[in-house]
N, C-alpha and C positions, 0 to 999 in steps of 0.2 A: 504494500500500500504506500501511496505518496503522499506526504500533509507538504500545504505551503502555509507557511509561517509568515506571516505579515507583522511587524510594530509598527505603530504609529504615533505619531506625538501630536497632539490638538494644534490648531492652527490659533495662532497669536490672537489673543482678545476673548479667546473661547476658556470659558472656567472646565475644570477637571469634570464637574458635576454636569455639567452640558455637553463635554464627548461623551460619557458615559454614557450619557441618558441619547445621543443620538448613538453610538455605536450597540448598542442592546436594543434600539426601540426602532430605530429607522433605518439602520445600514444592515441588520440579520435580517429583514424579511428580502433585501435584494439579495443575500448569498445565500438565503437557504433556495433560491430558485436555480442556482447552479448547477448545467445539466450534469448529471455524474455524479454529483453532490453523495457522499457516503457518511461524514459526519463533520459537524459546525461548531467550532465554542468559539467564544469572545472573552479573554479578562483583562479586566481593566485596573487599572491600579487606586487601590484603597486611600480613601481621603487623610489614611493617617498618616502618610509618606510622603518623605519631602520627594521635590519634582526631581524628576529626572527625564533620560533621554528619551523616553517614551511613553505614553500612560495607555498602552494597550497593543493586546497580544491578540491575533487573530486568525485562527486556526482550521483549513479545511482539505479533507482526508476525499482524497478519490484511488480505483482504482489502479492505474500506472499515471506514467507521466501524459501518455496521447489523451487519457480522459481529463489531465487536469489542462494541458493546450488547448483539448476541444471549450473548456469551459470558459478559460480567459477571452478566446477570440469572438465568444459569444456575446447575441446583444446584452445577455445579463452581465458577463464580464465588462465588458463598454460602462454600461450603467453603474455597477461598483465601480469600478475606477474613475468615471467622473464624479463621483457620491466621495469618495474618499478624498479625491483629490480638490475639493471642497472642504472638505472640514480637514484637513492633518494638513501641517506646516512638512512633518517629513516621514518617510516609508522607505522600508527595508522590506525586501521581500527574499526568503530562503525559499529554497524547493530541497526538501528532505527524504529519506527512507528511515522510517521510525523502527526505532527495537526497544520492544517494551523489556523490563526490567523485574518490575513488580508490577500486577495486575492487581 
């Protein structure tokens, strides 16, 4: 299985508590329509910690790599990354092969 790993740091003027509230509320119903889509988490970093380089991790598991290509060049892909690229000042995006450890 492939997860792509997104962080994102809020775009300047935006409170920690208003990416939150848009990454949970308004940017997962665009990624859970990613076709391939196999599983979706978002976390976000807790109001009790000082800032730092990111304040959110955003997590989505497909198939191989062709199903996660199919899904970026898609119009949903298009629509997240304009939706993202709207609210995050900066994005790092990994493509991994996960090994779980502990279950």
């Amino acid at each position: 299985m492939i997860k792509l790993i997104s962080l994102m740091k809020r775009k300047e003027g935006m409170t920690r508590e208003e990416f939150a509230k848009w990454a949970v509320e308004e940017h997962s119903p665009i990624g859970k329509r990613f076709p391939g889509i196999r599983k979706y988490h978002i976390s976000v970093l807790r109001p009790d910690q000082p800032d730092t380089e990111f304040d959110g991790v955003f997590e989505l598991w497909f198939d191989n790599i062709e199903a996660l290509d199919t899904a970026l060049a898609s119009p949903v892909g298009v629509e997240a990354r304009e939706d993202a690229m709207a609210h995050a000042s900066k994005r790092i995006h990994l493509r991994t092969e996960e090994n779980i450890i502990v279950e």
